[in-house]
Structures are given as structure tokens and as C-alpha cells.
C-alpha positions, 0 to 999 in steps of 0.5 A: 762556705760561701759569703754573705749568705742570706744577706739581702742586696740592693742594686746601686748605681752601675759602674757609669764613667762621666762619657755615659759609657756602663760597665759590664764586663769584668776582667779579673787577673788571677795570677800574674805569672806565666809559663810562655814568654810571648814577645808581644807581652812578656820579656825574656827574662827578668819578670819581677812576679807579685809575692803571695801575699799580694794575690788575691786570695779565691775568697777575696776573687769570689767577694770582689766578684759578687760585689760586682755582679750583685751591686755594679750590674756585671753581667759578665766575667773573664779571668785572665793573667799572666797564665791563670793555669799557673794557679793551682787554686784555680778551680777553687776559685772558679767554684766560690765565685760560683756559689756567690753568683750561680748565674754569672757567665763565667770565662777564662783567657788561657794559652791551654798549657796544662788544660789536658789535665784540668779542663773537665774539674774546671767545666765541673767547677763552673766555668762555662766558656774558654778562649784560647791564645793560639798564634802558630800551628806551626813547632818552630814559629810557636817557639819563636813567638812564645819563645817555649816548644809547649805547641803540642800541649797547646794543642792537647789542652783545646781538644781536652777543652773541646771534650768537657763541653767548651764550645765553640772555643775562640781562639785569640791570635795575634800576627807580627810581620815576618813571623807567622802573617802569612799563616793567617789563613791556614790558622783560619781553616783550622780553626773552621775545621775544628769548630772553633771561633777564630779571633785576630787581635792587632799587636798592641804596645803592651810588650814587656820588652817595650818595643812594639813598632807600627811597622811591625803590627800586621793590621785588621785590614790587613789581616782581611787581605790576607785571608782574602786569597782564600776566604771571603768575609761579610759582616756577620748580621748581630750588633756589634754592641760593646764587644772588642771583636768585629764579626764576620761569617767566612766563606771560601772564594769560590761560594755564593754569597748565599750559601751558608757560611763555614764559620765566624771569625772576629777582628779586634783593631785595637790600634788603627780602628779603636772601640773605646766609645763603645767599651763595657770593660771594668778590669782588677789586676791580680793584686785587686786594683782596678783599671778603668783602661787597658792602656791607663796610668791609674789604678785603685786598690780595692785589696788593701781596703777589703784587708782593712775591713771595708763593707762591700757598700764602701768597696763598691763606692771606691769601684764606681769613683775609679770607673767614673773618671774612665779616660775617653779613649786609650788613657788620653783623651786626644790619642791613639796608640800609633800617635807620638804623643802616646805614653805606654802604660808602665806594666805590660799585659801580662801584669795587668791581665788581658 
């Protein structure tokens, strides 16, 4: 049954920060376990999880949720992880943020092991968009970068995806040099050849192992030389606006500028072109603390106060404080990510929810 049936809401302020800057986008952990060991996110070993008690409950998601959308202006929703298959609840609670908000726009940010299985009851339970992190097609590089031979499962998940509905899926891929750089332009053609939206995200330092290097990241103008020896890139013509991802429409070497483009793909350039005076993002870890900053070192437990009986008017109070001091750029004000003077926050992405 759903919550606060019949209970009339008042729009309050949004979740403005003191740049001006309005949050929209929601980014919600459902777990914070996975079932690949990315060496850009994950160490091998020795992951401390949350106890069950900790997580969220799918009522406690759908009311944070609804408080949200309803109350801050969130326009938009991803769940995110660790690996939120790994919930078996998952479409559950995909279909009690549902009935709280039949309109929101709900996505999720997945790595597809287990997708084959699921992909129709969650179309079915009201999720309406998926991305994918895919980063090789080819067995032996997969295996090194997720360290697990899952390539295959990967695969059938996003055509499973496919099959339910889910299109265009974006696929999320992130090169390492001397690991899979080179691949960026087949990984390119098929993801054109699939019908499927491809996106680059530069390496960020939020690896478990904590030993992310500049010189190891492949960067966004990189990324636009590599797949220069086969393809070429033009601005796609929308505003970019908030998004993360800079568009561009593809073409092969050998076409007009004029004829039409074979796909999109979007660069997201986190590290040498950083989008943080335009970012729309409001995220809650697993645990339901917010996070005004992928890269902050501050968080707010809205959890414990819903626990301890706080109105959706006080939890949405607490919400707008936290994103009110929302840092300027990358959890400092003067700088950025390849900087000395950069502190990488202490959990990794795979705990905070990506």
C-alpha cells in the first residue's frame, strides 16, 4: 500500500545550494555490494559491506523518494550501487517508488549480470530506462578490469534490456591505458551497430584500492583521438544543460558532414574538463545519507531521523540544509581532481553509489 495516500503536498523551496546552482537529479544507492571487483572501484578483497539493518528498507527508498520529487522538485531518479541486481527486493522496490511517483522518470546504472532474468518484471515494475557499464567485449580484458569472466552474462543482460523495451540503453565505459584504450573504437561500432548510446567516463580517484594515477587515465580528448582513426565527432546540436555527458553525433571518416549521423556517444570529463558549475545532482548512499558531491567529505543521515519518526517536512528541512552547502567544485573550492592538494574522499564509488 502506498504511503500518505490522500495527503495533500505543498511544493516548498527546491534543493537550491548557496551557488545558485538547483538540484534535480536524484542518485539513489540500493545496495552497496557487488558481484564484479572493477579495479577502478572495487578492491579485490576485503570490502567491509553494510549490515542489513543499515540498508534502506523498499518503503523507506519509496518515501525518501517521494519526499524528493514531490517536496524538492526532483525531476528525475537513477539507482545505483554497488551492483543493485544484487538486491533481490529490487523490483519491489522499483514498483513502490512507483506508486508514490507515477510519473518520475525512473533509471537504473547497472554492470547486466543477472539482467537476462529480470529485465521484463522490472520494464513491468516501472523502471523506464537502463544504462550499462560495459568497458571490454573482449573475455580476457573483461576479466582483468572486473576481475570475474561474467563478459558473456553482461552481454546476455543487454540484449535481454533490449528485448523488454529499454532503448536506447547507454553504455558507460571507462578506458585505463594499456588495458582496453585501444578497443574504444570497436567498443564504438558496436554499440552503433547495437542501437545503443555510448558513454566514456574519464577514470576518477574513487577506486577502492586507492591508487588512481593521472597518467593512468585515458582522457576525454584522448578518448576523441582514439576513435578519430575511425569515426568522426561534431557536436550533437541540444543544450547540454546539467547533464554529466557532452554529446556528439558520430560519423564514419569517409562521410559528409551533411549525411545523417550513425549514432550518439557522450564524453563525460570529470577530471580534465570538470561540469560541477552546471551540476543538477542530489545523492543518498544506501544507508540514506545524502551526499551533495560525488567527491565531498560530508554526508547527512536522513535514515536514522525517518527511524526516529521525523515528518517528511522535517526530513526535507534536513535534505535542503545538506545541499545548501553544496562545495563549488570536486569538495573544494580551488581544486580539482589531478591537483596535489586533492583529498579523495574516503569510501570508494562502489559505496557511495555512482
Amino acid at each position: 500500500m502506498a504511503l500518505n495516500i490522500g495527503i495533500p503536498r505543498t511544493r516548498a523551496a527546491g534543493l537550491v545550494d548557496r551557488f545558485g546552482r538547483v538540484a534535480t537529479d536524484m542518485r539513489l544507492s540500493v545496495i552497496d555490494k557487488c558481484n564484479l571487483r572493477c579495479t577502478y572501484c572495487m578492491p579485490a578483497e576485503g570490502m567491509a559491506w553494510l549490515p542489513q539493518r543499515m540498508l534502506m528498507t523498499a518503503d523507506e527508498i519509496a518515501r525518501l523518494v517521494a519526499i524528493g520529487h514531490h517536496d524538492l522538485g526532483v525531476g528525475e531518479l537513477r539507482l545505483t550501487g554497488g551492483e543493485p541486481l544484487v538486491r533481490q527486493d529490487l523490483e519491489f522496490v522499483v514498483s513502490r517508488i512507483r506508486e508514490e511517483c507515477p510519473v518520475l522518470p525512473i533509471s537504473m546504472t547497472t554492470n547486466a549480470v543477472g539482467l537476462d532474468r529480470r529485465a521484463q518484471d522490472l520494464r513491468d515494475a516501472g523502471m523506464t530506462r537502463i544504462n550499462v557499464s560495459l568497458d571490454s567485449l573482449h573475455p580476457d580484458t573483461f576479466a582483468t578490469l572486473t576481475r570475474r569472466p561474467f563478459l558473456d552474462r553482461v552481454l546476455d543482460g543487454v540484449r535481454a534490456a533490449a528485448q523488454a523495451g529499454f532503448g536506447p540503453i547507454k553504455i558507460n565505459a571507462v578506458l585505463l591505458r594499456g588495458v582496453n584504450d585501444l578497443e574504444a573504437p570497436d567498443l564504438l561500432e558496436w554499440a552503433i551497430d547495437q542501437g545503443h548510446e555510448l558513454r566514456f567516463i574519464e577514470h576518477m580517484p574513487l577506486d577502492g584500492d586507492r591508487a588512481w594515477r593521472e597518467d593512468r587515465m585515458i582522457s576525454a580528448s584522448e578518448i576523441r583521438m582514439l576513435l578519430s582513426t575511425r569515426f568522426t565527432l561534431s557536436p550533437a546540436p541540444e543544450l547540454r544543460g546539467g547533464a554529466p555527458a557532452e554529446l556528439f553525433e558520430v560519423r564514419r571518416r569517409r562521410q559528409s558532414p551533411e549525411s545523417p549521423a550513425l549514432g550518439r556517444i557522450g564524453l563525460i570529463s570529470s577530471v580534465t574538463e570538470p561540469f560541477c558549475a552546471a551540476c543538477t545532482r542530489t545523492r543518498v548512499t544506501a544507508e540514506g545519507r545524502v551526499r551533495s558531491c560525488l567527491f565531498s567529505h560530508e554526508e547527512t543521515d536522513l535514515l536514522s531521523e525517518m527511524r526516529a519518526g521525523a515528518t517528511d517536512a522535517e526530513i526535507a528541512k534536513r535534505w535542503r540544509e545538506a545541499m545548501y552547502t553544496k562545495p563549488r567544485a570536486h569538495g573544494s573550492e580551488t581544486v580539482g581532481l589531478s591537483s596535489a592538494d586533492f583529498v579523495q574522499p574516503e569510501r570508494s564509488m562502489s559505496a557511495i553509489g555512482g
